[in-house]
C-alpha positions as CSV (number, residue, x, y, z in Angstrom):
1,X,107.9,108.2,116.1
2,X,108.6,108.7,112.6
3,X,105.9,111.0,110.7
4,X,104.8,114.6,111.8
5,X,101.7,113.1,113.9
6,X,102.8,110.8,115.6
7,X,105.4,112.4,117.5
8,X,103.3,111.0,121.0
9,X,102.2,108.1,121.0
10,X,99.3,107.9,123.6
11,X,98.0,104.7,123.5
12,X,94.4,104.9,124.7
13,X,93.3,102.4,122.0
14,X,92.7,98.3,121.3
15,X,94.8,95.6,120.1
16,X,92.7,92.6,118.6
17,X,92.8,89.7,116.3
18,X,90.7,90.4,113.2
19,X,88.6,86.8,112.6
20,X,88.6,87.8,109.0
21,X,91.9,89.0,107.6
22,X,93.7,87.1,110.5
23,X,96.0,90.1,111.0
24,X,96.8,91.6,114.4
25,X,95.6,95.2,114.4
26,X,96.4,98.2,117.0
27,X,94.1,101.3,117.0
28,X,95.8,104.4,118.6
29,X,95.6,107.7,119.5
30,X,98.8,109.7,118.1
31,X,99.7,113.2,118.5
32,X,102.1,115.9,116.7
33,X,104.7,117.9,118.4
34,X,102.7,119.5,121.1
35,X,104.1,118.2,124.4
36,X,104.5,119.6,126.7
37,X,104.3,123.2,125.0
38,X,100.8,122.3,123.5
39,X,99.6,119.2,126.0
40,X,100.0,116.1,124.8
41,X,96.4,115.6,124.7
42,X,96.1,118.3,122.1
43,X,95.8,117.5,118.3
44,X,95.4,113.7,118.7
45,X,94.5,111.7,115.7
46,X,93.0,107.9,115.9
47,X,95.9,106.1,114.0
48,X,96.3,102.3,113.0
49,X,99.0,99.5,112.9
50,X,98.9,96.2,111.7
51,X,101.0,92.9,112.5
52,X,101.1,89.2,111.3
53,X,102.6,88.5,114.5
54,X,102.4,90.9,117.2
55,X,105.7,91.6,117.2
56,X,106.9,93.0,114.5
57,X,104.5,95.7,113.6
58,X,104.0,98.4,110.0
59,X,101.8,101.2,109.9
60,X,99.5,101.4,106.6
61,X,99.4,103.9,104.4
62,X,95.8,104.5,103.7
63,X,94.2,107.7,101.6
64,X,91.7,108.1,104.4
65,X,92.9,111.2,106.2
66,X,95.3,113.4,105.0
67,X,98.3,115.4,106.6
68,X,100.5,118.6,105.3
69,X,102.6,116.6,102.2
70,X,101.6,113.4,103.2
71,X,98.6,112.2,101.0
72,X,98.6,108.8,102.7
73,X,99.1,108.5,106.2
74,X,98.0,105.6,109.1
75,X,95.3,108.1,110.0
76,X,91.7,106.8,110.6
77,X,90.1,110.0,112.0
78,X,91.0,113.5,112.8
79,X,88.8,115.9,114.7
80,X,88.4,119.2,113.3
81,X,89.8,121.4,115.8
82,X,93.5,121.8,116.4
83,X,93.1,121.3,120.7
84,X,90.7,118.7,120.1
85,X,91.2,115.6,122.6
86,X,90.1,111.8,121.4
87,X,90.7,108.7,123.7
88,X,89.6,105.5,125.2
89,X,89.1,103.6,121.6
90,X,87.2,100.4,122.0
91,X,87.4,98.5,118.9
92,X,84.9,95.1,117.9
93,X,85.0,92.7,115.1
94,X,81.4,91.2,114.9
95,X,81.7,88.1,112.7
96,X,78.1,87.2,112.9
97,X,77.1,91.0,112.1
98,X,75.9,92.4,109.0
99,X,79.1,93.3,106.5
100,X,78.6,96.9,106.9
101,X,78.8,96.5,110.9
102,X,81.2,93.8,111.2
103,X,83.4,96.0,113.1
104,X,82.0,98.7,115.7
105,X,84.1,101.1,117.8
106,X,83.4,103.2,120.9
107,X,85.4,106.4,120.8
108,X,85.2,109.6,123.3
109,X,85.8,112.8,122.1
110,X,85.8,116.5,123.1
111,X,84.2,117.1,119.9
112,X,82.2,115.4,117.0
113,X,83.8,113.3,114.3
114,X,83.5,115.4,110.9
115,X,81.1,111.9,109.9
116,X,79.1,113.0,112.7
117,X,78.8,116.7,111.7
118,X,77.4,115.6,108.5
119,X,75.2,113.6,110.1
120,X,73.6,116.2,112.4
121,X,73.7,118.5,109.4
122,X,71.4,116.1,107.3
123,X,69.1,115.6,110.5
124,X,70.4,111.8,110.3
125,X,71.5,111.9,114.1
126,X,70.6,113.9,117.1
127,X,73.3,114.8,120.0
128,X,71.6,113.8,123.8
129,X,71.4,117.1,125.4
130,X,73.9,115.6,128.4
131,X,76.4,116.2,125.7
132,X,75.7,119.9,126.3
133,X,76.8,122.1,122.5
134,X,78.9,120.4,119.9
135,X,82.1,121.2,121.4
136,X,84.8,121.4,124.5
137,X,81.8,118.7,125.6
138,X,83.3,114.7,126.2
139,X,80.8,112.3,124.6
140,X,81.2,109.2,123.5
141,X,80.7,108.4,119.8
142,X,79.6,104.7,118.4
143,X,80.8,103.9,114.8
144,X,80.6,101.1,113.0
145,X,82.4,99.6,109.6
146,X,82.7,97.2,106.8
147,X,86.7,96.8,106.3
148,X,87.3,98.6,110.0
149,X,89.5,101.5,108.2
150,X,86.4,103.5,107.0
151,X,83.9,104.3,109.6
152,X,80.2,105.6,109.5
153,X,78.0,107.0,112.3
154,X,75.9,105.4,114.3
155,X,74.8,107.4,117.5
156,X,76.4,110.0,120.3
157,X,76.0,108.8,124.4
158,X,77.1,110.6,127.3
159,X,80.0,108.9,128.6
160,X,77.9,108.6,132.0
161,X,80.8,110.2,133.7
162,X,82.3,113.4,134.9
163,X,85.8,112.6,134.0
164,X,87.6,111.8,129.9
165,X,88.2,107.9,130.4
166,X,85.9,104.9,129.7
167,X,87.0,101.7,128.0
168,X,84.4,99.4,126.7
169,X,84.3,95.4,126.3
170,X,82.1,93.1,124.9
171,X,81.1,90.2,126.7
172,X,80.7,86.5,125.6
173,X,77.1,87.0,125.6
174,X,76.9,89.8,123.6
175,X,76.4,92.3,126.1
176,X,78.8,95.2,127.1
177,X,80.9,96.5,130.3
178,X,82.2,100.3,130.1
179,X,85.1,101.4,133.2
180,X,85.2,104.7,133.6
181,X,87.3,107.2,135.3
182,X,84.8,108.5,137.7
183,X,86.1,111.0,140.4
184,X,84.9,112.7,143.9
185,X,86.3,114.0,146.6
186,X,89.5,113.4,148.2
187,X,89.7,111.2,151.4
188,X,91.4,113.1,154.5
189,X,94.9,112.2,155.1
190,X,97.4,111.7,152.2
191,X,100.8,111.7,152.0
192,X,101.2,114.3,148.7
193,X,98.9,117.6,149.3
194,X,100.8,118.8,146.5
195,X,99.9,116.3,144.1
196,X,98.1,117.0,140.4
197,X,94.8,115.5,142.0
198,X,94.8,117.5,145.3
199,X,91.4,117.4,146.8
200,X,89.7,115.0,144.4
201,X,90.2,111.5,143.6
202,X,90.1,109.4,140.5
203,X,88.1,106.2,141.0
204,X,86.9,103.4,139.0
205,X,83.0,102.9,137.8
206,X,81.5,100.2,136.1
207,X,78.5,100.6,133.7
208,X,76.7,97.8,131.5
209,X,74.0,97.7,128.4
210,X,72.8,95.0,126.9
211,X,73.0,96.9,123.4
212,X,75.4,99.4,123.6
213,X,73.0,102.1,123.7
214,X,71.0,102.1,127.0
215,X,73.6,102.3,129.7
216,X,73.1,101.3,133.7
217,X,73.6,103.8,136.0
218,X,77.8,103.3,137.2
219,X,78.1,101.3,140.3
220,X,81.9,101.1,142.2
221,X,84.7,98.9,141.3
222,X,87.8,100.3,143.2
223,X,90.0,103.6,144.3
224,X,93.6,104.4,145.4
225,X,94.6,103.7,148.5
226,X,94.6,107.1,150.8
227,X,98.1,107.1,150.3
228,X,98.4,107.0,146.4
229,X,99.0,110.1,144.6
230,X,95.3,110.9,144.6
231,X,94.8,111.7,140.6
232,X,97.3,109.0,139.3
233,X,96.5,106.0,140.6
């Protein structure tokens, strides 16, 4: 930690290689001083870092987003609400794509993006009406970029999932993979009744597109063990 938001560092994010600057580059979700007061999942901001080794690592200061004093910060995106909850950032660099989508990013959110806002202001985008009114709703939010620090809408899709977790990769062939944190009920038995996941359990889901946009319907990957702690595993 050294600035005001970044207090937490919640990781969630991607660590790649960028084919065209050659510099190793970490997007991550940061949050300010809210744990465990506030919940550490409160006031989380999408945040970068950048290496030339991926070891030693600085974090940019960029006139993108804004904080208290602090006219530069590493800041990529804040959402508009102080409680607001981002995750799960799945970043791309598409060397074959056009220049103003050589990078993409999948981001879930318990609220729009302010880009997005604009855009459903204008009429640009519409939400899908799984992702319910424009707030305390998870969707998940596809961007895309030309220099991956500024990032422009693209479109909203329900996270296919009743849970706040789903990680996205591209495949060699183009296509993509999403895991999510899926969850149902807990199997009888279990060594902690106690436990934060008491009567439900976290499980892993796997759902694939060929474009990113039309999404298969999850099928099973794998679950805790009836003897895990249920919501942690």
């Amino acid at each position: 930690p050294e600035f005001p938001w970044d207090a937490d560092v919640h990781a969630e994010g991607t660590v790649l290689v960028d084919p065209f600057d050659h510099l190793y580059k970490a997007y991550y979700v940061s949050a300010p001083e809210t744990y465990p007061s506030g919940g550490q999942t409160q006031g989380r901001v999408l945040t970068l870092a950048t290496s030339t080794d991926g070891v030693n690592w600085t974090r940019p200061m960029l006139d993108v987003v804004p904080w208290g004093n602090h006219s530069r910060t590493n800041i990529l995106l804040k959402l508009a609400s102080a409680t607001a909850e981002l995750s799960q950032i799945s970043v791309f660099a598409r060397p074959v794509a056009a220049i103003a989508q050589r990078y993409e990013m999948f981001l879930l959110g318990s609220e729009p993006p302010p880009c997005f806002v604009e855009a459903f202001r204008t009429g640009q985008l519409a939400l899908p009406s799984a992702c319910g009114a424009l707030s305390h709703q998870h969707c998940t939010y596809r961007m895309v970029s030309s220099d991956a620090i500024h990032w422009e809408p693209m479109e909203v899709l329900d996270p296919n999932s009743d849970s706040d977790g789903s990680f996205v990769f591209r495949e060699p062939d183009g296509s993509f993979a999403a895991y999510i944190k899926a969850s149902t009920a807990a199997p009888p038995g279990g060594l902690a009744p106690y436990d934060v996941g008491a009567g439900g359990q976290r499980m892993m889901v796997i759902s694939r597109s060929v474009n990113g946009s039309v999404w298969s319907r999850p099928f099973y990957c794998s679950q805790p063990d009836w003897r895990d702690s249920q919501g942690d595993q």
